[in-house]
C-alpha positions as CSV (number, residue, x, y, z in Angstrom):
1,X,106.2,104.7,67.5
2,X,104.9,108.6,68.1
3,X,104.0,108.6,71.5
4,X,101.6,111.9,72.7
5,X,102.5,112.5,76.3
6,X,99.9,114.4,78.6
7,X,99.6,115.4,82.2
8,X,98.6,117.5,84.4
9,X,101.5,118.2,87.1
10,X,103.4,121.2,88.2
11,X,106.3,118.7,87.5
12,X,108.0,120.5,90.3
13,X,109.6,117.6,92.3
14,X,109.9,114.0,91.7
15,X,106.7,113.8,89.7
16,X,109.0,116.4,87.2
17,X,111.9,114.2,87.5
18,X,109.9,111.1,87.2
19,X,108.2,112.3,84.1
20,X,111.8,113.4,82.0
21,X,112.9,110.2,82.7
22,X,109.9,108.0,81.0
23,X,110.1,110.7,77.9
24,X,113.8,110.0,77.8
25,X,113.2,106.5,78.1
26,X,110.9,106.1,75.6
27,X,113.0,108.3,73.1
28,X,116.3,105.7,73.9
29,X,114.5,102.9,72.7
30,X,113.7,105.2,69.1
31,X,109.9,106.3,69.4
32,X,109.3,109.6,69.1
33,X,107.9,111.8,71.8
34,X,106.0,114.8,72.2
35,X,104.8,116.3,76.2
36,X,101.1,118.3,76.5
37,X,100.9,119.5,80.0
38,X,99.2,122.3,81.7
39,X,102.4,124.7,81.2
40,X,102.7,126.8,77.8
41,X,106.0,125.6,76.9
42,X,105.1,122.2,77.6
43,X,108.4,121.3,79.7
44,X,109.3,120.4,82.9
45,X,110.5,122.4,85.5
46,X,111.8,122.7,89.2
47,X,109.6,125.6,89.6
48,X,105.9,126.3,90.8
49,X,105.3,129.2,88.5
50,X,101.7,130.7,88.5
51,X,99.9,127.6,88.2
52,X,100.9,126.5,91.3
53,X,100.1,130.3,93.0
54,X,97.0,130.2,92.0
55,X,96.4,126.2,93.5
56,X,97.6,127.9,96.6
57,X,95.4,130.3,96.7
58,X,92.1,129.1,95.8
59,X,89.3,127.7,98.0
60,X,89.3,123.8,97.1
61,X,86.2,123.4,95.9
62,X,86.9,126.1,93.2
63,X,90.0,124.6,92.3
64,X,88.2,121.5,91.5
65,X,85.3,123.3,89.8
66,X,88.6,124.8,87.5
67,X,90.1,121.3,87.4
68,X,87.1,120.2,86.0
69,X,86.7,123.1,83.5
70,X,90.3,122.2,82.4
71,X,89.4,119.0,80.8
72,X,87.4,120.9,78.3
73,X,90.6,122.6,77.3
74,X,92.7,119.4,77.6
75,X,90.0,117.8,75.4
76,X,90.7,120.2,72.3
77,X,94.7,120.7,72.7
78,X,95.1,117.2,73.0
79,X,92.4,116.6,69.9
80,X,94.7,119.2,67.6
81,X,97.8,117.4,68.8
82,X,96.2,114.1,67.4
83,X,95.5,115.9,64.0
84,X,99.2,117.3,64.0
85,X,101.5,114.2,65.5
86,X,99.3,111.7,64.7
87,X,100.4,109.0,67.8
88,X,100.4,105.7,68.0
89,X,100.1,105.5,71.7
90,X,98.5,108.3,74.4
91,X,100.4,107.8,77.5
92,X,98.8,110.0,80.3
93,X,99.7,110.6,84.1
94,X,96.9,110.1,85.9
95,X,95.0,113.2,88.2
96,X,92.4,114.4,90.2
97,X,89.4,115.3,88.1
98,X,91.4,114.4,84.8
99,X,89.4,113.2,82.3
100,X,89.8,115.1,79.1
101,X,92.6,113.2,77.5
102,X,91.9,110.1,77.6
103,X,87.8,110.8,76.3
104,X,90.0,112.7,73.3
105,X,92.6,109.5,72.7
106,X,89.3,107.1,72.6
107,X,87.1,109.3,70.3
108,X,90.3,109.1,67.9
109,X,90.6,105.7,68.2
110,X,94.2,105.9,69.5
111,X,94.9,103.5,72.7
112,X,96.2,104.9,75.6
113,X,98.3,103.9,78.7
114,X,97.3,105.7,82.2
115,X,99.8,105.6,84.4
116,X,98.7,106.3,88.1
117,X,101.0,107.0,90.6
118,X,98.1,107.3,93.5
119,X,94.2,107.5,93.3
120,X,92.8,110.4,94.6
121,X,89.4,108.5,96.1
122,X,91.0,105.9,97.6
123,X,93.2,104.7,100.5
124,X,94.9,106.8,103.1
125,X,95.3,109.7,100.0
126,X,92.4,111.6,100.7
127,X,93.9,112.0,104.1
128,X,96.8,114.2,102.7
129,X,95.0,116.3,99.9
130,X,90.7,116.6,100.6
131,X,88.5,116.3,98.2
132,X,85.6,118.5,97.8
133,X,83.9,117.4,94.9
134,X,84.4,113.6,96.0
135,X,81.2,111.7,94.1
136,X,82.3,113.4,91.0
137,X,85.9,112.5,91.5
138,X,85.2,109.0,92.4
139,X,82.9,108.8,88.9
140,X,85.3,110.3,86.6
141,X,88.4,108.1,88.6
142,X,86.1,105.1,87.8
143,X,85.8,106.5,83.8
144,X,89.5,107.2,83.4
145,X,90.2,103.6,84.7
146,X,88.2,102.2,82.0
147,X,89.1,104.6,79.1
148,X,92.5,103.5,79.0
149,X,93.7,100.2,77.1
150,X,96.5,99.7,79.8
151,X,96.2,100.8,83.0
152,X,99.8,100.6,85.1
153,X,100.4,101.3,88.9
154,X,103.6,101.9,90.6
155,X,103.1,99.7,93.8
156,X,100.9,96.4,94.1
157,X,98.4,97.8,97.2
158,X,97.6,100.7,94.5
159,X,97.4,98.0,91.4
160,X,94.7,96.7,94.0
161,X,92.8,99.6,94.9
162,X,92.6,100.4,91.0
163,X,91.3,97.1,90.2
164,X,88.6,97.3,92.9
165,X,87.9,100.7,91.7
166,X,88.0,99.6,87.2
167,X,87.1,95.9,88.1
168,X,89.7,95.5,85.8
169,X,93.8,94.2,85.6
170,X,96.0,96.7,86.4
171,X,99.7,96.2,85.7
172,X,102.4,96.7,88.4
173,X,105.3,99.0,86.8
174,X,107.3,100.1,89.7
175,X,109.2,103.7,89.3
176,X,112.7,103.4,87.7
177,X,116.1,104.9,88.4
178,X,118.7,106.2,86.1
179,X,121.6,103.9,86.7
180,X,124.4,105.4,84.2
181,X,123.4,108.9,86.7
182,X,123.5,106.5,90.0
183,X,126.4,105.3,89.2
184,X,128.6,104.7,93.1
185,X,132.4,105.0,91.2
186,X,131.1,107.9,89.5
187,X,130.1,109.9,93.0
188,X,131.8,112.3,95.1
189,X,131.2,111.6,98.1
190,X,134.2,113.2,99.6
191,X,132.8,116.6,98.7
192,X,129.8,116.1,100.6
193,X,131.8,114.9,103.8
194,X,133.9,118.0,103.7
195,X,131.6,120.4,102.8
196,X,129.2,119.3,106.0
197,X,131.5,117.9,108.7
198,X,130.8,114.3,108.0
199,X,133.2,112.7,110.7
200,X,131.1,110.5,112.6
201,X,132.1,106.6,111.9
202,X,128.7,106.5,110.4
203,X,126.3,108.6,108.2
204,X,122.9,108.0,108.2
205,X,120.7,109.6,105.7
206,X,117.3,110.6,104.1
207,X,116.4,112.5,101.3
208,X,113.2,114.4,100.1
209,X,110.8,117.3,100.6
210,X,110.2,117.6,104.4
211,X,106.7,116.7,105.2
212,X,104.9,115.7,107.8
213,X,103.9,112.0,106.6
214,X,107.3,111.4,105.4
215,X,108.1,110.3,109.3
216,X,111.5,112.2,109.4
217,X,110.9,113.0,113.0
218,X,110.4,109.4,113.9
219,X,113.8,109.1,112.4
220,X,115.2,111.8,114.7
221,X,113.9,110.5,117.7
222,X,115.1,106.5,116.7
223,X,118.6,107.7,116.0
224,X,119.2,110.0,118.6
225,X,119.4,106.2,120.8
226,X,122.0,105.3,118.0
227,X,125.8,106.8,118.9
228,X,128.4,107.7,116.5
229,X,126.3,108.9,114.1
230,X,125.2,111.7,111.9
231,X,122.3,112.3,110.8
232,X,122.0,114.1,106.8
233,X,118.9,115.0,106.3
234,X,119.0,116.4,102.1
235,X,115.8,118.2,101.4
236,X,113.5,121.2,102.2
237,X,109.9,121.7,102.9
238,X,106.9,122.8,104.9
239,X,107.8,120.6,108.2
240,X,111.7,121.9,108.3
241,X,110.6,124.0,111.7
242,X,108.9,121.7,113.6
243,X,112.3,119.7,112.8
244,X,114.8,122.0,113.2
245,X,112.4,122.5,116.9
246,X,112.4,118.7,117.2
247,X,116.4,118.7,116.5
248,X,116.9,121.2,119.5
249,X,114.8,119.6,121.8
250,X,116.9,116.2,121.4
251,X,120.6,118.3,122.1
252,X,121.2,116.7,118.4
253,X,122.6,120.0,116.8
254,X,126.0,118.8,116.8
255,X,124.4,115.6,115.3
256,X,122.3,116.5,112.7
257,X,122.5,118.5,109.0
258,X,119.4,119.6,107.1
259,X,121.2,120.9,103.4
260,X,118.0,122.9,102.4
261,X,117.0,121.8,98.8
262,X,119.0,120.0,96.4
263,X,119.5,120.2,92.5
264,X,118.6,116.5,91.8
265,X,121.8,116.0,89.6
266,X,123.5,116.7,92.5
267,X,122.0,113.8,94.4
268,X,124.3,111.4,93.9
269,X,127.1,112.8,95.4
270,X,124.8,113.2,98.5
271,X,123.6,109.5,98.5
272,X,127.0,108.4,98.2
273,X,128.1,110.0,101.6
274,X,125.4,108.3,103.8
275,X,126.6,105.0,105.1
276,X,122.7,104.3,105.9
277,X,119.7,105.2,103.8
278,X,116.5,105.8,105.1
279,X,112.8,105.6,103.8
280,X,111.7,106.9,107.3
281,X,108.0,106.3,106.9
282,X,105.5,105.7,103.7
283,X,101.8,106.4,105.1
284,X,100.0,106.3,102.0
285,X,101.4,103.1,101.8
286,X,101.3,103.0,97.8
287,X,104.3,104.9,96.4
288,X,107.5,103.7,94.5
289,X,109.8,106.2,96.6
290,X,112.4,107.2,94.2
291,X,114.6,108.2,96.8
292,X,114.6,104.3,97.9
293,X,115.6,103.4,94.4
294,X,118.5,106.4,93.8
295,X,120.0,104.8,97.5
296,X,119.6,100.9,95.6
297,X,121.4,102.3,92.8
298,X,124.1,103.8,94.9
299,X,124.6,100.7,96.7
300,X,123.4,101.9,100.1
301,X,122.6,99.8,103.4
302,X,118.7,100.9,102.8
303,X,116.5,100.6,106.0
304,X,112.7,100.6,105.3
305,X,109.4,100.1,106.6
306,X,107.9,96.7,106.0
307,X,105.5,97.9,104.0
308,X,103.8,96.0,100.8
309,X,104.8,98.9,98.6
310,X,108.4,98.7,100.1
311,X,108.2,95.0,99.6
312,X,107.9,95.0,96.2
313,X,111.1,96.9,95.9
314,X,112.8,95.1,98.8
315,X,113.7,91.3,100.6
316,X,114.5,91.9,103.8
317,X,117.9,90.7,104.9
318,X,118.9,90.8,101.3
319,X,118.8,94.5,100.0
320,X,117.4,96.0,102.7
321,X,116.5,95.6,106.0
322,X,112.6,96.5,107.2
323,X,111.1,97.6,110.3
324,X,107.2,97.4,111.2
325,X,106.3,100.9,109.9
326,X,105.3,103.8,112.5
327,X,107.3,101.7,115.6
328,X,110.4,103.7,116.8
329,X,112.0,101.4,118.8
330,X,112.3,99.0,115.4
331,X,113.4,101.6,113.6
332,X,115.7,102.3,116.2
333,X,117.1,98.8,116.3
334,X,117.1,98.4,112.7
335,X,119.6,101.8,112.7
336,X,121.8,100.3,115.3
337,X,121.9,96.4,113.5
338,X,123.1,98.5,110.5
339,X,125.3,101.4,111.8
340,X,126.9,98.4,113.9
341,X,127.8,96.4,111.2
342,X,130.1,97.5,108.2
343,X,129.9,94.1,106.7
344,X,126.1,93.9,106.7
345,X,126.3,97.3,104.9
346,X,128.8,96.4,101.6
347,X,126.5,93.1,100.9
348,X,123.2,95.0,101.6
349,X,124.2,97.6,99.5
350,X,126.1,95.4,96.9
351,X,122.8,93.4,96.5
352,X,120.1,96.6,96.6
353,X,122.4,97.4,93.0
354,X,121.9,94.4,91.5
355,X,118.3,94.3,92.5
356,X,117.9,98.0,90.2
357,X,120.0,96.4,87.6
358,X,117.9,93.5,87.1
359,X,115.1,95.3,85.9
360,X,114.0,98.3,87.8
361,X,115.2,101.0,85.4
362,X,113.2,103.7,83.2
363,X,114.2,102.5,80.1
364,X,112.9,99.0,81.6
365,X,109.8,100.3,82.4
366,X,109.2,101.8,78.6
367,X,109.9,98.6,77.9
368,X,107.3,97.3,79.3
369,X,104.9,99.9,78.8
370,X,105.2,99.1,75.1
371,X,105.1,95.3,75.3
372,X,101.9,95.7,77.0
373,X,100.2,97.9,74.1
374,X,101.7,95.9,71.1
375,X,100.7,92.3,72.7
């Protein structure tokens, strides 16, 4: 199958990583794949670049005004791609105010698969990233819903809020983890330890860009109650001085590491040093964190909010254990049940692995993505 693969992403953190991984995935299983995207060499990369200067930089409702010029654009590229590859299958990342694809795939007649990893109308998203234009976005969110034969969604609360939004099924295809790259025997772990000062009985860790909503400083209030632990904290971002403030103000210098960023191939020598893994908080409360999947494939203890979008990744007890999200003290007491308890750690861990192995892979989830067109 030729499959014409479009968005519109900086693909400058997990949404870069997450979309090598599908193309990858799809090209293991023998289709052949070509990426349209808003950068000229049509790649992914770890970097910003101009597009995402000039994001900065604009007022919002003009970067939505240009969003919506965009799909003009998008319309004829991905029209001249149809001419040249001729696909069998449009598969398109869904985004604000992104239209033009998908009204190109259906006036060719070729089906399409929209993938959407949040909408931008709905839920607690709107919260994090304003919208401007928001009756227009909520009309052409509605119209990119129904232009697309299959509609998948990473978590089951946003497979519901699409389906009140379409009025139509929408698949749940949580994300996927690279298990021959998550691979414990195949980590250094050792390296991490040394080059940090890893001594304390107990590592617990969390990995990510550092933002506010990703409750990292709920974490460092719960586990400064937890002793004989260090806290690893792999990641970067906008909130890193409010926690490096936050870290100060608790007397946990000694007890805490922030790396700065980290070159995802490195990642599993990072995950494989933290004796706990932590999803700290999830308040749009309809991701697939990758970062919970990478610690499942490494076998780590993995504490998590009880959240549904955690729960469809996670049985509490079995490959994880869950705390009632935004509640220190249960975070606190879910840290000190599994810093406590080496034993509870190995089978939690053991178990989170075969969890990924059964089924929540990339190449798995091409899988699926191409059962559900050819059915």
């Amino acid at each position: 199958m030729r499959i014409l693969y479009h968005h519109r992403t900086l693909a400058d953190g997990a949404e870069g990583i997450h979309i090598a991984a599908m193309v990858e995935a799809f090209s293991s299983l023998g289709h052949e794949v070509r990426i349209l995207g808003v950068r000229p060499e049509d790649a992914v990369s770890s970097r910003r670049g101009v597009a995402g200067a000039v994001r900065d930089l604009l007022p919002q409702a003009m970067f939505e005004v240009s969003s919506l010029a965009l799909n003009g654009l998008e319309y004829l590229a991905v029209t001249r791609q149809i001419r040249r590859f001729r696909p069998d299958l449009l598969y398109k990342r869904h985004a604000k105010l992104d239209i033009g694809a998908l009204v190109a795939g259906s006036h060719a007649g070729i089906p399409s698969v929209l993938e959407v990893n949040s909408l931008f109308t709905q839920g607690a998203y709107h919260e994090h990233e304003p919208i401007a234009l928001r009756q227009v976005a909520v009309r052409l969110e509605r119209r990119a819903l129904a232009l697309a034969k299959v509609v998948v969604a990473v978590s089951t609360p946003l497979a519901r809020q699409a389906e009140t939004l379409a009025c139509r099924p929408v698949v749940v295809v949580p994300n996927g983890v690279d298990l021959a790259t998550f691979e414990p025997g195949r980590a250094d772990a050792d390296r991490i330890r040394a080059k940090y000062g890893l001594t304390s009985p107990v590592t617990i860790g969390w990995s990510g860009i550092l933002r506010d909503w990703h409750g990292v400083g709920n974490l460092l209030e719960a586990a400064a109650g937890v002793p004989d632990t260090h806290v690893l904290i792999v990641g970067d971002g906008p909130a890193r001085a409010g926690l490096e403030r936050q870290v100060a103000a608790l007397r946990m210098d000694a007890r805490v590491t922030i790396t700065g960023r980290v070159a995802h191939r490195e990642m599993p020598d990072y995950v494989a040093a933290m004796d706990v893994a932590i999803v700290a908080d999830e308040r749009t409360g309809v991701a697939s964190p990758m970062k919970l999947l990478e610690y499942m494939a490494m076998a780590r203890a993995v504490v998590a909010p009880r959240l549904d979008n955690i729960r469809d990744l996670i049985t509490d007890g079995v490959d994880g254990v869950l705390f009632t999200a935004g509640d220190i003290g249960a975070l606190r007491g879910a840290l000190r049940r599994t810093a406590a308890d080496a034993s509870l750690r190995e089978s939690l861990g053991r178990n989170a692995r075969l969890r990924v192995e059964r089924g929540l892979t990339w190449r798995r989830n091409a899988e699926r993505v191409i059962s559900l067109v050819t059915e």
